[in-house]
Residue frames as a rotation matrix with the C-alpha (Angstrom) as fourth column:
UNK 1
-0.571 0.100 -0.815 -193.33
-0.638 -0.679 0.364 -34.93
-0.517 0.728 0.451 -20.75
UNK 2
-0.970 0.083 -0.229 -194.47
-0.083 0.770 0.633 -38.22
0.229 0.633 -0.739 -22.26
UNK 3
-0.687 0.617 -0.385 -197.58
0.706 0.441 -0.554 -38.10
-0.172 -0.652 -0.738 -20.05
UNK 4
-0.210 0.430 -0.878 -198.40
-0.194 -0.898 -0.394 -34.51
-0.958 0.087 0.273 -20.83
UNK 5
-0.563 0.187 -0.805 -198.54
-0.732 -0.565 0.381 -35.47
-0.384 0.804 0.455 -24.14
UNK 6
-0.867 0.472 -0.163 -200.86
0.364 0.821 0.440 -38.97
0.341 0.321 -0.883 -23.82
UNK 7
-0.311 0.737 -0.600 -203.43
0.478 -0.425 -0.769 -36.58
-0.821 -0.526 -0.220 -21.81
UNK 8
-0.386 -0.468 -0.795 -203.02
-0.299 -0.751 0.588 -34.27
-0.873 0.465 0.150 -24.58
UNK 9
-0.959 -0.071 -0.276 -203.70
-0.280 0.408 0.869 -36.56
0.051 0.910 -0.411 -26.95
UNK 10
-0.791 0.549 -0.270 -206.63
0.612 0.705 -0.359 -38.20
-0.006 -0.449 -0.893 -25.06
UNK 11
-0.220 0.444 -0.869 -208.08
0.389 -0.777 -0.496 -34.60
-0.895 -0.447 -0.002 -24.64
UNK 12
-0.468 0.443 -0.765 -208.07
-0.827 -0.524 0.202 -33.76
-0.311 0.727 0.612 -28.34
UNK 13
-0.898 0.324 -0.298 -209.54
-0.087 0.535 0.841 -36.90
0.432 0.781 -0.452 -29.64
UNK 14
-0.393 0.874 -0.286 -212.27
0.821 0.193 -0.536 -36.95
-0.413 -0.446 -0.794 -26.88
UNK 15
-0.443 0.218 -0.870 -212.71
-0.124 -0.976 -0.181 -33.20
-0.888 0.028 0.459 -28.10
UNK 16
-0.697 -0.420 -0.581 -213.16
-0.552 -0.201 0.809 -34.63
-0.456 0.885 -0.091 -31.36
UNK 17
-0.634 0.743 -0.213 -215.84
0.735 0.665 0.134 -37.38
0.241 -0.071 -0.968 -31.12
UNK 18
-0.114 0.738 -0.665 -217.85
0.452 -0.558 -0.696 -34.84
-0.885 -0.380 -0.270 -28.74
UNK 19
-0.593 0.317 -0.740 -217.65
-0.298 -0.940 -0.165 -32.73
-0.748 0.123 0.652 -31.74
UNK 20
-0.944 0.290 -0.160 -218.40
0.066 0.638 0.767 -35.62
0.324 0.713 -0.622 -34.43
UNK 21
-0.620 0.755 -0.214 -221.34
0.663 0.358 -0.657 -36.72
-0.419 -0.549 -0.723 -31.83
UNK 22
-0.117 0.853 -0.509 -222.87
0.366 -0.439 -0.821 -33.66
-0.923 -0.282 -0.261 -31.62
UNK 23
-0.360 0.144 -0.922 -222.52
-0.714 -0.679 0.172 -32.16
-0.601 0.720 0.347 -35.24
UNK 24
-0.598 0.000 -0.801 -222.61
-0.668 0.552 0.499 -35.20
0.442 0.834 -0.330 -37.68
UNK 25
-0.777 0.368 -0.511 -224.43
0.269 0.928 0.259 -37.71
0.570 0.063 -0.819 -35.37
UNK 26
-0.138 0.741 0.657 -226.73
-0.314 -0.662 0.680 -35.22
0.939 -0.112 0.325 -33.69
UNK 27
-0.069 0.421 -0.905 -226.40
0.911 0.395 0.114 -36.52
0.406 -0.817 -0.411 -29.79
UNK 28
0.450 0.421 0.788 -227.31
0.053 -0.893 0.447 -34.69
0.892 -0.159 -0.424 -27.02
UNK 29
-0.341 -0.694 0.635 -225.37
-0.636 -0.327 -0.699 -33.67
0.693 -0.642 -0.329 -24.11
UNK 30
0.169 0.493 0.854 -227.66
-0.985 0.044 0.169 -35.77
0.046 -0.869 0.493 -21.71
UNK 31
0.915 0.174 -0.363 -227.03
-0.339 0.820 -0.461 -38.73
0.217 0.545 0.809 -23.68
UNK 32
0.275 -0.959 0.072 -223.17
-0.002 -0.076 -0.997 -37.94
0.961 0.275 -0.022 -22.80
UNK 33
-0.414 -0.377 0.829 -223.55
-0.708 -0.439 -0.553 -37.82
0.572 -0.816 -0.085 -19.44
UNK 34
0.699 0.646 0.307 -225.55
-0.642 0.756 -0.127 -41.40
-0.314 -0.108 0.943 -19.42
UNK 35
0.733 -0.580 -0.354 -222.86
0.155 0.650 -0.744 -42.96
0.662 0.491 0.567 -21.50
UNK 36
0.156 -0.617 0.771 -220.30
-0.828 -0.507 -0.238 -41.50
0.538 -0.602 -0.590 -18.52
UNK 37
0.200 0.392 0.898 -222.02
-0.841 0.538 -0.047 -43.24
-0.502 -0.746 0.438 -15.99
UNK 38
0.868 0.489 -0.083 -222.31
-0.471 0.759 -0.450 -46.11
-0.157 0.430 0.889 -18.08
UNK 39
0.208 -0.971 -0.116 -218.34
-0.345 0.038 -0.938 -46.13
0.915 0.235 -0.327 -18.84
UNK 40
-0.382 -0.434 0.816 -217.70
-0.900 -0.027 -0.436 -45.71
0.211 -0.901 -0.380 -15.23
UNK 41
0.574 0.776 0.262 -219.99
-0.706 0.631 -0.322 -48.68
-0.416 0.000 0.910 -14.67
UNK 42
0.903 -0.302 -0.307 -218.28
-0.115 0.518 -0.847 -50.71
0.415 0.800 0.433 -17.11
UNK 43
-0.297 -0.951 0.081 -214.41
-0.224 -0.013 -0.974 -49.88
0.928 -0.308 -0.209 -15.96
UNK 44
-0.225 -0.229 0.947 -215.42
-0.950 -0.164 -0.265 -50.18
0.216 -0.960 -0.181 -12.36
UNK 45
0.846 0.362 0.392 -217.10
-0.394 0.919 0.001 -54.20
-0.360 -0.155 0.920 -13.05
UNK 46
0.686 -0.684 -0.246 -213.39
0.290 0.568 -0.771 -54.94
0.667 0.457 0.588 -14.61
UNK 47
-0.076 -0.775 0.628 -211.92
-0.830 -0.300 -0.471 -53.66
0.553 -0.557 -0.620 -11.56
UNK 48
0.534 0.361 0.765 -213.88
-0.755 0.611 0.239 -56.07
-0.381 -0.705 0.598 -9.80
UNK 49
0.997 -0.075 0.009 -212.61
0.076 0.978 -0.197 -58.86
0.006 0.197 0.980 -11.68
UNK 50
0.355 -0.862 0.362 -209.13
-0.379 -0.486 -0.787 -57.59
0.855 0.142 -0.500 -11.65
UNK 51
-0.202 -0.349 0.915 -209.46
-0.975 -0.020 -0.223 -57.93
0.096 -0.937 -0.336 -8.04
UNK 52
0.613 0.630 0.476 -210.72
-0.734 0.677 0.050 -61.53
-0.291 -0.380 0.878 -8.19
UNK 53
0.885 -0.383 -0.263 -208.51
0.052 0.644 -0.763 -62.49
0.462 0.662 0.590 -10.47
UNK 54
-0.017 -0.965 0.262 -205.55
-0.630 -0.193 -0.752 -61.39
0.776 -0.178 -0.605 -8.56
UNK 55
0.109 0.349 0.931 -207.09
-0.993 -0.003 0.117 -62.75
0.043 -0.937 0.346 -5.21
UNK 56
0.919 0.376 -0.120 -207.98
-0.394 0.862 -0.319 -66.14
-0.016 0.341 0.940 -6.78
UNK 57
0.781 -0.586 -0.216 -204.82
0.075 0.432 -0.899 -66.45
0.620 0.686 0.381 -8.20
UNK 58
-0.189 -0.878 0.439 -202.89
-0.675 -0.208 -0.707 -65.88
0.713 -0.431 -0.554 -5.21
UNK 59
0.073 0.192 0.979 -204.48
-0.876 0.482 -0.029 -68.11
-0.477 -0.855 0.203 -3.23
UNK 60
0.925 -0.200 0.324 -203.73
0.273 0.942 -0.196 -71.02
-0.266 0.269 0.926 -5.80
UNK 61
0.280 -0.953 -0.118 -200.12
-0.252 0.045 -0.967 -70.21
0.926 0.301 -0.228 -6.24
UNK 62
-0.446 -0.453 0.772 -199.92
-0.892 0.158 -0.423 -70.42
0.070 -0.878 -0.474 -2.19
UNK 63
0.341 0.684 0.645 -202.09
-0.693 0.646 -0.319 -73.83
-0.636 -0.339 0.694 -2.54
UNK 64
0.919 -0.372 -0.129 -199.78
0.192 0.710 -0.678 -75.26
0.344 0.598 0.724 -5.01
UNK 65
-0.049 -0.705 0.708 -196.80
-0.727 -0.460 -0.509 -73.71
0.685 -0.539 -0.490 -2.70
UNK 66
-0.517 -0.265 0.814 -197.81
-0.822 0.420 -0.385 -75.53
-0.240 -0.868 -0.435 0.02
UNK 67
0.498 0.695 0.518 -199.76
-0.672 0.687 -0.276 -78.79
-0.548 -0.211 0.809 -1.19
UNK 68
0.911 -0.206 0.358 -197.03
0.404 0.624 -0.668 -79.81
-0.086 0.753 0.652 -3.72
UNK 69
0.074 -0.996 -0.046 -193.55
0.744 0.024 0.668 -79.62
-0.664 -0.083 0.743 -4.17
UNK 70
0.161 -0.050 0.986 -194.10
0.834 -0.528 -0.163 -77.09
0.528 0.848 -0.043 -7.31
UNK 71
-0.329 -0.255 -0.910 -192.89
0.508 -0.859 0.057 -73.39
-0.796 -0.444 0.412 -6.77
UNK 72
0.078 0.322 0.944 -194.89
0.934 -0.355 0.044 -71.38
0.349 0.878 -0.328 -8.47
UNK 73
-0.953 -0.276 -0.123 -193.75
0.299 -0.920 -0.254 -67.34
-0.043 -0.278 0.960 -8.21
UNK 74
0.110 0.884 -0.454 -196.58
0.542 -0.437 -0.718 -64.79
-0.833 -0.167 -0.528 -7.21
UNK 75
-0.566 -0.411 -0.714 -194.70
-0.273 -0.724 0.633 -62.77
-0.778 0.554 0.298 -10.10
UNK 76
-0.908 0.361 0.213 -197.37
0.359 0.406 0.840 -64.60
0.217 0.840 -0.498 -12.66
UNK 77
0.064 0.991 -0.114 -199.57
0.872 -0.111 -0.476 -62.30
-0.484 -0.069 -0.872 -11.46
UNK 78
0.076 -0.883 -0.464 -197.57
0.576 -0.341 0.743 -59.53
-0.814 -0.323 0.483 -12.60
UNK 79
-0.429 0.074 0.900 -199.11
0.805 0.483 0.344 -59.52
-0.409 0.872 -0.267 -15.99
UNK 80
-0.619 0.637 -0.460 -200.43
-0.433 -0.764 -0.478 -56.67
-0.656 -0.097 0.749 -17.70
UNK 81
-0.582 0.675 -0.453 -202.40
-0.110 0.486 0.867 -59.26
0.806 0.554 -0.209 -20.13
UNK 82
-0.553 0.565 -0.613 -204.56
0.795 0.578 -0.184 -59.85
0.250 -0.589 -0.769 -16.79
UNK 83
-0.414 0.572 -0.708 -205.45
-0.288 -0.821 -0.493 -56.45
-0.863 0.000 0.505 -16.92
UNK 84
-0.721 0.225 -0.656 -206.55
-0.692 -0.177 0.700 -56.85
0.041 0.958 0.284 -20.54
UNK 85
-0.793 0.340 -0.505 -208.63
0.218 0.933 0.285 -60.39
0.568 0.116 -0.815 -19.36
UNK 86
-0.785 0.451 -0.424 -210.35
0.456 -0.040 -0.889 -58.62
-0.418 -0.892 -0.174 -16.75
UNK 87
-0.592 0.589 -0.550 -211.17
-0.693 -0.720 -0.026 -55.55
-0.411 0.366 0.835 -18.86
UNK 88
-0.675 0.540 -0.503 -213.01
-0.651 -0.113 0.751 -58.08
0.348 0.834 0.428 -20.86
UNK 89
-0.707 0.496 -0.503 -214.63
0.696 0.614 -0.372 -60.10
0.125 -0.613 -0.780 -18.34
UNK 90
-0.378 0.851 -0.363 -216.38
0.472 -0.160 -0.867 -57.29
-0.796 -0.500 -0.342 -16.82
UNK 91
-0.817 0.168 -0.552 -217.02
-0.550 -0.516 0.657 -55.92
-0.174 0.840 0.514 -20.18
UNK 92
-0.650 0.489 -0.582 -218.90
-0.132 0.682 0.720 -59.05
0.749 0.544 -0.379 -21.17
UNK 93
-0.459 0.736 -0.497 -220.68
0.882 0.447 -0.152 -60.00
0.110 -0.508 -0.854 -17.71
UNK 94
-0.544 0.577 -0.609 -222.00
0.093 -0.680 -0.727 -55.99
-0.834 -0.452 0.316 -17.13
UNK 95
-0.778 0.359 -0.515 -222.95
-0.626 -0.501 0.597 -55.84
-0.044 0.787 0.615 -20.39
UNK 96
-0.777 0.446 -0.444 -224.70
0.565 0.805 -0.179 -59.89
0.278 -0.390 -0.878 -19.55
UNK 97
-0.478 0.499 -0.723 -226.28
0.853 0.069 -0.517 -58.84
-0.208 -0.864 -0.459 -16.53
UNK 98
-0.760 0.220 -0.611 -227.50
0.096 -0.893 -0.441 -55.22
-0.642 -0.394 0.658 -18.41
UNK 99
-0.808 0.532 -0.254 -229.54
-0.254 0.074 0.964 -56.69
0.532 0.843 0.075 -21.08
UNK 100
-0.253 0.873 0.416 -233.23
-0.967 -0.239 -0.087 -57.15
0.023 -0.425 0.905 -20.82
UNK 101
-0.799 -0.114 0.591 -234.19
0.199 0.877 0.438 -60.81
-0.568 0.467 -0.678 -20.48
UNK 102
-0.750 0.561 -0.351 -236.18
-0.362 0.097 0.927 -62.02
0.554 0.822 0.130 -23.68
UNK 103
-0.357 0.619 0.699 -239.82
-0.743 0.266 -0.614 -63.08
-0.566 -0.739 0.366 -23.23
């Protein structure tokens, strides 16, 4: 039930912006389907780092496992703040790497 009602929730406020957008800020549907892409774009470069960051980080917990007496648990990847570090990695480098360069 708890889910039905975070969709729910998600579904009227997106309903709501679309309607803000298009009445009060005058966009245009094409513009909404550019910003999609562009989302998708966005979430899919913080997956990437997601995945790097886990990767990375497992390979130094097994490199401090096995080069040093220290035990360090894989469970410190476990984090949902590393979701939140990624999201803003690739936030910051797609947005980087989508700007124009200056002349």
């Amino acid at each position: 039930m708890s889910q039905l009602f975070l969709l729910g929730l998600a579904v009227a406020t997106s309903l709501i912006a679309y309607l803000v957008g298009r009445g009060a800020l005058g966009l245009s549907l094409p513009t909404l389907a550019s910003a999609v892409a562009r989302a998708f774009e966005l979430i899919g470069m913080s997956m990437l780092f997601l995945a790097i960051n886990v990767a990375v980080g497992l390979f130094l917990i097994l490199a401090v496992r096995t080069l040093t007496p220290v035990f360090l648990s894989v469970y410190l990847l476990n984090d949902t703040s590393l979701v939140g570090i990624s999201l803003v990695q690739g936030l910051v480098f797609e947005t980087w790497r989508a700007r124009p360069p200056r002349s």
